[in-house]
Each structure stands twice: as structure tokens, then as C-alpha cells.
MARMAR-299115 format. One record per residue (C-alpha): residue number from 1; residue in one letter; z, y, x. Coordinates in steps of 0.5 Angstrom, whole numbers, plus 500, padded with zeros to 3 digits. Layout:
NODE, doke, miro, c3, c2, c1
NODE, NUM, a, Z, Y, X
...
***
This chain:
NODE, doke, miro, c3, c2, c1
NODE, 1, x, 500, 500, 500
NODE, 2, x, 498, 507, 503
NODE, 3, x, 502, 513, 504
NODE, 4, x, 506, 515, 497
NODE, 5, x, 504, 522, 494
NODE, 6, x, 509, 527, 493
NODE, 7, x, 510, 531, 486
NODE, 8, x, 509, 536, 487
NODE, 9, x, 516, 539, 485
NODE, 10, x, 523, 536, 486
NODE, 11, x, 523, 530, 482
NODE, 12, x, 524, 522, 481
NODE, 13, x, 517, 521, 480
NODE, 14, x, 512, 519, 485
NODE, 15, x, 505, 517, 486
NODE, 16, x, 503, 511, 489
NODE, 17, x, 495, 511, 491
NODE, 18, x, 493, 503, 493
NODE, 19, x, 485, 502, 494
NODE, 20, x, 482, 508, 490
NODE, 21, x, 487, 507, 484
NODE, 22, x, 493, 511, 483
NODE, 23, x, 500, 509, 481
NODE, 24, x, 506, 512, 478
NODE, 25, x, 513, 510, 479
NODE, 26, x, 520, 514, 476
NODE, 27, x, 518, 514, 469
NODE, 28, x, 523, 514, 463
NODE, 29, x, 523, 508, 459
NODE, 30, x, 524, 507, 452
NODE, 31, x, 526, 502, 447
NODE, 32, x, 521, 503, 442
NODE, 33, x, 525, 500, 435
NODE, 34, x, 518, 501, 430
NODE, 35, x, 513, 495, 430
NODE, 36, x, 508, 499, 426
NODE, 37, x, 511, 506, 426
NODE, 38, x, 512, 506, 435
NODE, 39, x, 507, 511, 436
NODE, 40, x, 510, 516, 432
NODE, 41, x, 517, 514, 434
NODE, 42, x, 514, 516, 441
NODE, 43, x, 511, 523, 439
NODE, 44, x, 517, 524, 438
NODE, 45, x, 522, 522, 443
NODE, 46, x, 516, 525, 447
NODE, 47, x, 517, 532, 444
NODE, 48, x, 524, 532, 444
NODE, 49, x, 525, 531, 452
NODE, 50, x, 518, 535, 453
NODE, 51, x, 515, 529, 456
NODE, 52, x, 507, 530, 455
NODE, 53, x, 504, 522, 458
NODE, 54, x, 507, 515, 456
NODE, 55, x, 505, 508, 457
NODE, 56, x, 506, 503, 451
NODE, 57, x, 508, 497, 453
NODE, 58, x, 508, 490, 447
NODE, 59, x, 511, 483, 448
NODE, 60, x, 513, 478, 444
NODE, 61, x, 521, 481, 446
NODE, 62, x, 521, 488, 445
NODE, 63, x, 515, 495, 445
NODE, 64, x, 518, 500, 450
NODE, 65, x, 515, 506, 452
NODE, 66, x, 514, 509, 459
NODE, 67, x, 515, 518, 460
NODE, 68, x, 512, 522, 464
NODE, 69, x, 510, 530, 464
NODE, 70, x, 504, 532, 467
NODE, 71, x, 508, 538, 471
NODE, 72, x, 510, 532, 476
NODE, 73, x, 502, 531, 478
NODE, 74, x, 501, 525, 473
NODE, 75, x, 495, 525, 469
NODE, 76, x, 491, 520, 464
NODE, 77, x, 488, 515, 467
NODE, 78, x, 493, 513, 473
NODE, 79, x, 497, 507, 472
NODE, 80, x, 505, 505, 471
NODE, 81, x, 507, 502, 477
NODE, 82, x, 512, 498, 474
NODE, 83, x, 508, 496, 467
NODE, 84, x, 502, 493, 472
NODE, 85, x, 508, 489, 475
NODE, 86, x, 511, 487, 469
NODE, 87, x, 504, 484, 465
NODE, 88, x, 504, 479, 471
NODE, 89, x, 510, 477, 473
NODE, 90, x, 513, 475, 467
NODE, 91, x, 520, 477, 463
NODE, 92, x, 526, 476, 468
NODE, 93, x, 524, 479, 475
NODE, 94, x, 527, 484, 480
NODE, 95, x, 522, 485, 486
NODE, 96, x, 523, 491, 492
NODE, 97, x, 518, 492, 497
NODE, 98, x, 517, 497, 503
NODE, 99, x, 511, 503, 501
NODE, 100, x, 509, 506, 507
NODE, 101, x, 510, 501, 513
NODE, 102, x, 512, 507, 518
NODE, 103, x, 517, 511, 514
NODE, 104, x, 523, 508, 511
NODE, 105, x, 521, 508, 504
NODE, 106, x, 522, 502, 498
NODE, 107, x, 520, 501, 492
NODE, 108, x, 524, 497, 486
NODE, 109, x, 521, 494, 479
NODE, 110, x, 526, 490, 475
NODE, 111, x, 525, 487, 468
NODE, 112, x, 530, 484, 463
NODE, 113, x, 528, 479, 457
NODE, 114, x, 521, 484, 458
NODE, 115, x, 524, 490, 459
NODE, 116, x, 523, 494, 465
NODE, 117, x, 530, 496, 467
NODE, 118, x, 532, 504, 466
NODE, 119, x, 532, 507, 474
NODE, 120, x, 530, 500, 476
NODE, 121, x, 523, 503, 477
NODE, 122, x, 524, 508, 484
NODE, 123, x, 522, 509, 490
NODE, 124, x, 528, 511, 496
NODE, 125, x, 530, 509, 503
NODE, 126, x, 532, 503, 504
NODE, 127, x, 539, 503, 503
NODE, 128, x, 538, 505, 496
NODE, 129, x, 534, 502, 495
NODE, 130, x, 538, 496, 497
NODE, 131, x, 544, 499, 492
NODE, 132, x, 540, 499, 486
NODE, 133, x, 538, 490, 486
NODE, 134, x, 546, 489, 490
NODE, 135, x, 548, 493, 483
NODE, 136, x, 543, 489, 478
NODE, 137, x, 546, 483, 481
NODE, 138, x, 553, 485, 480
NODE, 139, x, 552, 487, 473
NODE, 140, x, 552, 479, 472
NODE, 141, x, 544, 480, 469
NODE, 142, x, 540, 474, 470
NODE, 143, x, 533, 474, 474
NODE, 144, x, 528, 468, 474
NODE, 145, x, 525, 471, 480
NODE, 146, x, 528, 475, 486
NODE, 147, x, 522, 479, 491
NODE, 148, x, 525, 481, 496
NODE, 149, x, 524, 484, 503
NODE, 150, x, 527, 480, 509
NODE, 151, x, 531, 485, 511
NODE, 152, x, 535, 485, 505
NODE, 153, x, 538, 479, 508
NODE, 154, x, 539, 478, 500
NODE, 155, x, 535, 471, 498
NODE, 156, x, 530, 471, 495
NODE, 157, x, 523, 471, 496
NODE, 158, x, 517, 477, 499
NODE, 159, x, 512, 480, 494
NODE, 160, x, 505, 480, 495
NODE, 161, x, 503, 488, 493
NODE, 162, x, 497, 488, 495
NODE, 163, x, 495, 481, 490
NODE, 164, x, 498, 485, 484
NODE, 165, x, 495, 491, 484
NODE, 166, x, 488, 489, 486
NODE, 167, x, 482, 493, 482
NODE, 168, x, 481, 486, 478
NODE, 169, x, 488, 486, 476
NODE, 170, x, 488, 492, 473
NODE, 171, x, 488, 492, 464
NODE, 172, x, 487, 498, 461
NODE, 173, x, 494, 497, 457
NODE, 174, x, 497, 499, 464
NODE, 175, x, 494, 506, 464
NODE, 176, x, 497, 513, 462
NODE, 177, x, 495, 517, 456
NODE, 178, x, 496, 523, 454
NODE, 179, x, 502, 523, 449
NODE, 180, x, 498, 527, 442
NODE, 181, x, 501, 530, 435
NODE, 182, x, 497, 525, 429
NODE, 183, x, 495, 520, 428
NODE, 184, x, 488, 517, 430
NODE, 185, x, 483, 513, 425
NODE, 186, x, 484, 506, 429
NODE, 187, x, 492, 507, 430
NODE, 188, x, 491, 508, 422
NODE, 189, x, 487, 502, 422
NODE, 190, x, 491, 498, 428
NODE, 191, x, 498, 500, 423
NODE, 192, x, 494, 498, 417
NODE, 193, x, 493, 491, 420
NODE, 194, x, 499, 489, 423
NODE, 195, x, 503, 492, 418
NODE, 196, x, 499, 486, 413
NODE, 197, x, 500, 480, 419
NODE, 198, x, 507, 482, 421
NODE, 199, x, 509, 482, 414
NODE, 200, x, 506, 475, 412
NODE, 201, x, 508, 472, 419
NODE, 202, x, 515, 474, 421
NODE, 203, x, 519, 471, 415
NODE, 204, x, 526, 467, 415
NODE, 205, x, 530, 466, 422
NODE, 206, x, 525, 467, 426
NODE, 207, x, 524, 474, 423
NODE, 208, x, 532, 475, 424
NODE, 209, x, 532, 472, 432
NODE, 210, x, 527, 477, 433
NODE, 211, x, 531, 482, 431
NODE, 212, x, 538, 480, 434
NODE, 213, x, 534, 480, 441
NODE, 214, x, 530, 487, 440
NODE, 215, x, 538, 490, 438
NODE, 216, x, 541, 487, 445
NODE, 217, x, 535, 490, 449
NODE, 218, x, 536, 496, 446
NODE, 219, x, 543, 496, 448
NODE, 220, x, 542, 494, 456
NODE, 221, x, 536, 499, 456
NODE, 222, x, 541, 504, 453
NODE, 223, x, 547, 502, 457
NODE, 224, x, 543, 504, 463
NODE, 225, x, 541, 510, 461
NODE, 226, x, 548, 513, 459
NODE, 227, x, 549, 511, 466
NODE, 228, x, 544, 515, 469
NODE, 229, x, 545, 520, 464
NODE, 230, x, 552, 521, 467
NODE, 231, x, 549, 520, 474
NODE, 232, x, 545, 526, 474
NODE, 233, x, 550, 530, 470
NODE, 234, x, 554, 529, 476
NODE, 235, x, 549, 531, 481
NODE, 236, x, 547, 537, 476
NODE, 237, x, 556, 539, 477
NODE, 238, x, 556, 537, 485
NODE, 239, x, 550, 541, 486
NODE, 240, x, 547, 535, 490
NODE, 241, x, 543, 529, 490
NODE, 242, x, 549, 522, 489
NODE, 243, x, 548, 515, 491
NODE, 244, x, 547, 510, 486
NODE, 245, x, 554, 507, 486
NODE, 246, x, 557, 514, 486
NODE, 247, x, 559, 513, 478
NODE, 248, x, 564, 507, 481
NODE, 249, x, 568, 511, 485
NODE, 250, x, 574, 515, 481
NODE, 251, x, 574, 521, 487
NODE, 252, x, 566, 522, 484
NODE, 253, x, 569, 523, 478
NODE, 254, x, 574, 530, 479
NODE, 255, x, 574, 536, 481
NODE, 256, x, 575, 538, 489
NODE, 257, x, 581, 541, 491
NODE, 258, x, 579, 549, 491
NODE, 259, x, 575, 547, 484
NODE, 260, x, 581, 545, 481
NODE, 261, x, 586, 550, 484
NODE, 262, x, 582, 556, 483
NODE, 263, x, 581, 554, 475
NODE, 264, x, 588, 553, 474
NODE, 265, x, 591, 558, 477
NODE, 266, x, 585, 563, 474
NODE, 267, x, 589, 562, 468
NODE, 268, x, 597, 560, 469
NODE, 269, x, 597, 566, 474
NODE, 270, x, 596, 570, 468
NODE, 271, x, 601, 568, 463
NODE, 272, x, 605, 573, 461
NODE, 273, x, 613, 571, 462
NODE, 274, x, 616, 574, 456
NODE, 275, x, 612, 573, 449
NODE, 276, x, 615, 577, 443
NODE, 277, x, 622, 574, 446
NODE, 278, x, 619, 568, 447
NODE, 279, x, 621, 566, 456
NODE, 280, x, 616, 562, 459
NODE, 281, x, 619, 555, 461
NODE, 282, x, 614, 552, 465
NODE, 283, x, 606, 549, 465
NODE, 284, x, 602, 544, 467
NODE, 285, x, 595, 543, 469
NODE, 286, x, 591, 537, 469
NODE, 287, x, 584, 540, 470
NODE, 288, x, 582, 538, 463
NODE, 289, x, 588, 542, 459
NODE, 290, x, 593, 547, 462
NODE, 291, x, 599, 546, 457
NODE, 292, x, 604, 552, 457
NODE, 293, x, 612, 551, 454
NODE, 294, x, 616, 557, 451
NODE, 295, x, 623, 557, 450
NODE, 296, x, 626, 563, 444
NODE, 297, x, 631, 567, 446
NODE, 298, x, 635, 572, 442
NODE, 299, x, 633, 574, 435
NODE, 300, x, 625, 572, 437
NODE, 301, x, 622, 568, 431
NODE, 302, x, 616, 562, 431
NODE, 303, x, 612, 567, 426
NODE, 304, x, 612, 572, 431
NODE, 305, x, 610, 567, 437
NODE, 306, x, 605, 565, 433
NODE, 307, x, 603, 572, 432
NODE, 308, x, 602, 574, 439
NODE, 309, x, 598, 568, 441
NODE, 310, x, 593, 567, 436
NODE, 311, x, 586, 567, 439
NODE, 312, x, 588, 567, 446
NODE, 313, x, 590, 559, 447
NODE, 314, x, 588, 553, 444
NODE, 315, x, 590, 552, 437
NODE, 316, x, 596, 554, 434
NODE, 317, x, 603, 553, 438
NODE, 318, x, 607, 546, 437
NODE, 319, x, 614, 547, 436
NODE, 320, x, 619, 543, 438
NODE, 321, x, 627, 543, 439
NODE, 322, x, 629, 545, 432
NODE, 323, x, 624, 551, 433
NODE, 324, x, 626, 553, 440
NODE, 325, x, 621, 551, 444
NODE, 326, x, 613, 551, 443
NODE, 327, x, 607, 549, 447
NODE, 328, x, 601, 552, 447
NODE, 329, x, 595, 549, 450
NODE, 330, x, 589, 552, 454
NODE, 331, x, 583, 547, 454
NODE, 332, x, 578, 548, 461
NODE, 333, x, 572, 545, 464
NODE, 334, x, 572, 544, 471
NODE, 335, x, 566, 541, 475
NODE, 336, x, 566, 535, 478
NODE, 337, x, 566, 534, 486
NODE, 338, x, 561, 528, 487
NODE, 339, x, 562, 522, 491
NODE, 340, x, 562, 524, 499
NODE, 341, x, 564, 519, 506
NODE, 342, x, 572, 518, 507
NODE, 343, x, 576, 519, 512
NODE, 344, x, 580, 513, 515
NODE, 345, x, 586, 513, 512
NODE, 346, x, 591, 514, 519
NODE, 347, x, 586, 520, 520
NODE, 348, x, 586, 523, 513
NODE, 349, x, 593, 522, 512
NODE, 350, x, 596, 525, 519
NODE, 351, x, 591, 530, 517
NODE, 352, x, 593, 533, 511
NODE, 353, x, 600, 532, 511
NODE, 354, x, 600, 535, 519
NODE, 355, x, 596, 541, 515
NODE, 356, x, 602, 541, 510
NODE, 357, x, 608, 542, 514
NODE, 358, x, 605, 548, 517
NODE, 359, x, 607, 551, 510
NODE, 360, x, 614, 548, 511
NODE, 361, x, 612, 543, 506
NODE, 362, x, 615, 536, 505
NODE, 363, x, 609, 532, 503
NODE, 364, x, 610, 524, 500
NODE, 365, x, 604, 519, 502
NODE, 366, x, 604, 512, 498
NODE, 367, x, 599, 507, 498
NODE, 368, x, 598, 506, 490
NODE, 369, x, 594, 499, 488
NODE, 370, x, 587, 499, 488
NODE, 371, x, 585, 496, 481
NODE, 372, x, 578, 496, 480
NODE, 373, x, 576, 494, 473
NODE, 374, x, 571, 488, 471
NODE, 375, x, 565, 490, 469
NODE, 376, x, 564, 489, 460
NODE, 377, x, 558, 483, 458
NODE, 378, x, 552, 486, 457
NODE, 379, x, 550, 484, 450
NODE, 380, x, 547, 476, 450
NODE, 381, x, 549, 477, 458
NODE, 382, x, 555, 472, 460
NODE, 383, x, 561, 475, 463
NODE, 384, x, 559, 478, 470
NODE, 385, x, 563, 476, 476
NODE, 386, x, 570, 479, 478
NODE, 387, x, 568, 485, 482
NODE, 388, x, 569, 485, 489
NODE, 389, x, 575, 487, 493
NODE, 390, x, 575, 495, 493
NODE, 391, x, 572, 499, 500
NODE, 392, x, 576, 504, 500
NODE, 393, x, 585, 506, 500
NODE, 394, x, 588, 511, 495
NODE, 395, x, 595, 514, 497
NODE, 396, x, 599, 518, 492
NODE, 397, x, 600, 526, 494
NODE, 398, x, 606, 529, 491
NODE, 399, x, 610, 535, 493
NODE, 400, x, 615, 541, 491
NODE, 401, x, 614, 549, 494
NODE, 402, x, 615, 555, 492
NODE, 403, x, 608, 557, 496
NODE, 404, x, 602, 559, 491
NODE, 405, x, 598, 552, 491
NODE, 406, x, 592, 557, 493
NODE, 407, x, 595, 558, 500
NODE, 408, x, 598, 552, 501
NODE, 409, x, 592, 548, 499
NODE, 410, x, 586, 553, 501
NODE, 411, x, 582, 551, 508
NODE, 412, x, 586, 544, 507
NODE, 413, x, 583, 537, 509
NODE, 414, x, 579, 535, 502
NODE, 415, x, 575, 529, 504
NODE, 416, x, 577, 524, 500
NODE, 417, x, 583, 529, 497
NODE, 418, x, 583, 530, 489
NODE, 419, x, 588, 533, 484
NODE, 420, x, 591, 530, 478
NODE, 421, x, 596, 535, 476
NODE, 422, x, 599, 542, 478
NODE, 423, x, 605, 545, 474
NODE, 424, x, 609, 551, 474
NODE, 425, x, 617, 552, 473
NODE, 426, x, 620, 557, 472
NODE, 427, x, 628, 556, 476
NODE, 428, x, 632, 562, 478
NODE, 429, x, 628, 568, 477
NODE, 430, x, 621, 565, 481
NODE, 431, x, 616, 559, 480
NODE, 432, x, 616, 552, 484
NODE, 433, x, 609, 550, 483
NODE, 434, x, 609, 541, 484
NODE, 435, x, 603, 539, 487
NODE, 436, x, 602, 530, 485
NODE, 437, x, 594, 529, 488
NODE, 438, x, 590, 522, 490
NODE, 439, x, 588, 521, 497
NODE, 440, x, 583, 517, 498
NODE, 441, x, 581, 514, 505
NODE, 442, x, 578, 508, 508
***
């Protein structure tokens, strides 16, 4: 396969150009659920996500829609790299093959009970590459084939590209077309036609167990979108491009440390000490709410309170203590720090309590159990395999200063460092902050 061709803007779709033929890699797909109405069905996923290029695919199993934009250099005529590949080696089958011999470049194609997998349909380096199959195997999901390169050193066997995509390969079924409004006289005519055969041919079980294996792709398809929608929200909130593992690890999902500092104390710096007789008592922030106590003193009421604080917190105050105390919420929206290389864990934590010290703080690290979850069962899939031993150590941070977080914290080590939750208290007319985080290391 020749040298790919880039799109011409950032984006995960990437031309392949192979013996005069054109072949497009990165599309989104999508379960199409309407046998006679899949065309329409896909006008109008088409139009709602701007995508303007589509490829049908049919079988037996499923009808799934590949997407395109013709802002990523794509136009009709070329083909999806991933429909030629599925119409020839079957329904369970994941394949990963070097595209460029003198650059570290790797394609990989996987299709699940005739289904082309969301984000199984890509080019990266090779050890992203080599992610994605590791991570299709650790979902418990069965292949009947597995092409692959020697150098994955992961079994199976190698995939002879160029025999796939030669020109007598090639049908018509695997192009792109345009994606148009309308229905044209032959879609008419075809719906009509298979609207009378599927009527008079798919009866009784045989209808039922058609149907039941159309729900559990859709739900594997739609499964591995949410993924990657949650991967690429996290990669839109960093700021960067993320790994594919990155949604495993739990420092990926949190705010960095001065992300976390900075919007917490955006907002307990500003809260007043007195409100209508009403003394603050103490606030806790965890990234997602700050709550705020408040205590009454002398002839203050809970109308007044209620007076004063509405419109600038979130919902009404929650009284308690007989209607002496109340807790008022603030509710914030912090982006999350994405994944990034950990330290070792003798290095981290000298590192980071050393730093501490300088500000006359005692801080306590202890290694907490690492519990990584088992993957749920994919629908009609058996239960996958325990997941294997965590990469990585975590350590509970916890300390009490009457230094302001921000000082204490800014310019210090934040590789690997995350915080669960800042509060404030009010004792002996000034604030003593309590800092509890999670130090992750190697």
C-alpha cells in the first residue's frame, strides 16, 4: 500500500491511495434500524451531525451506515477501506497492518457479527494501534479471525492487503456517494420490492431472532460510540489528543490540580461570613458542588436567609439542627486534565511532600488498594475476562494548613496528582483549609 494522504484538515480520516484507487479510512458508522426506510433513516443521522458522504452496508445480521464529510478531502467514487475489507473476510474478524513501510504507520479494521466496529476503523503509530486490537480483546469480544502483524508478537496471522484491494476486488457496493435529500424513483421502486419480499418471507421465530441480533449490535455499536464520544470529550476539555486507554484511567477523568484550586476558590473566596445573622461555619468543595454551612445566631430567621441567598446559589438552603444550621450548594464545571506519564512512586511522593514541607505542612501519603473494575458483558457476548493487575499505585493525600490552597499548591508536582476535595472551616476567627487528593504513580 502506497504512502497514506493526508485530509486536509485535523481530523481522524485518512485516504489511502492503492493502484489508482482511492480508499478512505476514519469513518463514522452507524447501526441503521429500518429495513425498508435506511435510506431516510441515514439522510437524517446525515444531516444532524453535518456529514454529507455515506457508504450502505447490508447483510444477513445488520444495515450500517458509514459517514463522511467532504470537508475531510473525500469525494464520491473512492471507497471505505473498511466496507471492501468486511465484504470479503466475513462477520468476526479483526485485521492490523503497517500502510507505509518506511513510516510507523498502522491501519486496523475489526467487524463483529457483520458489523464494522466504532473506532475499529483507523490509522495510528504502531503502538496505538496496537492498543485498540489489545483492548477489543480485553472487552471479551470474539473473533473468528485475527490478522496480524508479526511485531505485535499478539498471534495470529498476517493480512495480505494487496490481494484484498485489487482492482477485481473491488464492487460497487463498497464506494461513497453522495448523501442526498429525496427519495429517487429506484429507491422507490427497490423499498417497494423489499418491502413485499421481507413482508411475505420474515415470519414467525425466524423474524423474532433476526430482530434480537439487530438489538444486541446496535447495542455493541452504540456501546463503543459512547466510548469514543467520551474520548473525544475528554480530548475537547484537555486540549489534547488522548490514548485510547486513557477512559481506564481514573487521573484522566479529573480536573488538574490548579484547574481544581482556581474553581473552588473562584468561589468559597467570595463567600461572605455573615449573612442576615447567619455566621459561616464551614465549605467543602469536591470539583463538582461546593456546599457552604451556615449557622444562625442571635434573632436571625430562615426567611431571611432565604431572602438574602436566592438567585446566588444553587436551589434554596437545606435547614437542619432544628433550623439553626443550613446548607447552601453551588454547583461547578471543571474540565478534566486527560491522561498523561506518571512518575515513579518513590520519586512522586518524595517529590510532592518535600514541596509541602517548604510551606511548614505535614502531609500524610498512604498507598490505598488499586480495584480496577470487570468490564460488564457485552449483549449476547460472554462475561469477559478478569481485567488484568492495575500499572499503576495510588496514594491518598490528606493535610490541614491555615495556608490558602493556592499558595500551597501552585508551581507544585501535578504529575499524577488529582484532588478529591478542599474544605474550609472557620475556628478561631480564620480559615483552616483541609486538602485530601490522590497521588497516582508507577
Amino acid at each position: 500500500m502506497s504512502t497514506p494522504a493526508q485530509a486536509p484538515r485535523a481530523s481522524r480520516v485518512q485516504i489511502l491511495r492503492h493502484r489508482g484507487r482511492a480508499f478512505v479510512t476514519g469513518l463514522r458508522w452507524h447501526p441503521l434500524g429500518s429495513v425498508t426506510g435506511h435510506m431516510k433513516e441515514a439522510r437524517q443521522f446525515g444531516k444532524e451531525n453535518k456529514l454529507d458522504i455515506v457508504t450502505i452496508r447490508r447483510n444477513p445480521r445488520i444495515i450500517q451506515a458509514g459517514f463522511v464529510s467532504r470537508s475531510d478531502g473525500v469525494t464520491k467514487g473512492m471507497y471505505s477501506l473498511a466496507s471492501t475489507l468486511a465484504g470479503q473476510l466475513g462477520d468476526f474478524w479483526i485485521a492490523a497492518w503497517r500502510v507505509a513501510q518506511d513510516e510507523d504507520r498502522f491501519a486496523v479494521v475489526a467487524v463483529h457479527e457483520g458489523g464494522i466496529i466504532p473506532g475499529c476503523d483507523v490509522i495510528g503509530s504502531e503502538a496505538e494501534i496496537r492498543r485498540r486490537v489489545a483492548q477489543q480483546r480485553s472487552r471479551g469480544i470474539e473473533f473468528e479471525e485475527w490478522f496480524l502483524p508479526p511485531e505485535f508478537e499478539m498471534g495470529g496471522r498476517p493480512l495480505d492487503i494487496d490481494e484484498l484491494l485489487q482492482p477485481s476486488k473491488l464492487k460497487r457496493e463498497y464506494r461513497l456517494r453522495p448523501l442526498v435529500f429525496g427519495l429517487s424513483r429506484a429507491e422507490l421502486a427497490q423499498l417497494t420490492t423489499v418491502g413485499i419480499l421481507i413482508t411475505a418471507g420474515l415470519v414467525g421465530w425466524a423474524q423474532w431472532d433476526a430482530h434480537q441480533k439487530r438489538i444486541r449490535q446496535e447495542e455493541l455499536l452504540a456501546a463503543e460510540q459512547r466510548r469514543l464520544d467520551a474520548l473525544a470529550k475528554m480530548e475537547s476539555e484537555s486540549g489534547k489528543v488522548q490514548p485510547a486507554q486513557a477512559l481506564e484511567h481514573p487521573w484522566a477523568n479529573r480536573p488538574a490540580v490548579q484547574v481544581f484550586v482556581d474553581g473552588c476558590s473562584k468561589v468559597i473566596y467570595q463567600l461572605p461570613l455573615n449573612i442576615q445573622g447567619w455566621n459561616f461555619a464551614d465549605a467543602s468543595c469536591d470539583g463538582s458542588q461546593i456546599s457552604v454551612s451556615y449557622k444562625r445566631s442571635g434573632n436571625s430567621t430562615a426567611t431571611e436567609l432565604l431572602s438574602a441567598t436566592a438567585g446566588h446559589f444553587y436551589g434554596r438552603p437545606t435547614f437542619y439542627e432544628q433550623g439553626n444550621s443550613a446548607t447552601l450548594h453551588y454547583e461547578l464545571s471543571l474540565p478534566v486534565a486527560g491522561d498523561e506519564p506518571l512518575l515513579e512512586a518513590v520519586e512522586a511522593s518524595a517529590t510532592l511532600s518535600s514541596w509541602l514541607h517548604r510551606f511548614s505542612q505535614e502531609p500524610t501519603l498512604n498507598e490505598v488498594p488499586v480495584v480496577v473494575p470487570q468490564p460488564p458483558a457485552l449483549p449476547g457476548q460472554p462475561t469477559p475476562p478478569p481485567p488484568p493487575p492495575p500499572q499503576w499505585k495510588q496514594f491518598e493525600l490528606r493535610y490541614t494548613t491555615g495556608v490558602l490552597p493556592h499558595d500551597s499548591l501552585t508551581d507544585a508536582l501535578n504529575q499524577g496528582l488529582r484532588l478529591r476535595e478542599i474544605k474550609a472551616e472557620f475556628k478561631a476567627n480564620h480559615l483552616m483549609w483541609t486538602v485530601t487528593g490522590d497521588l497516582y504513580a508507577k
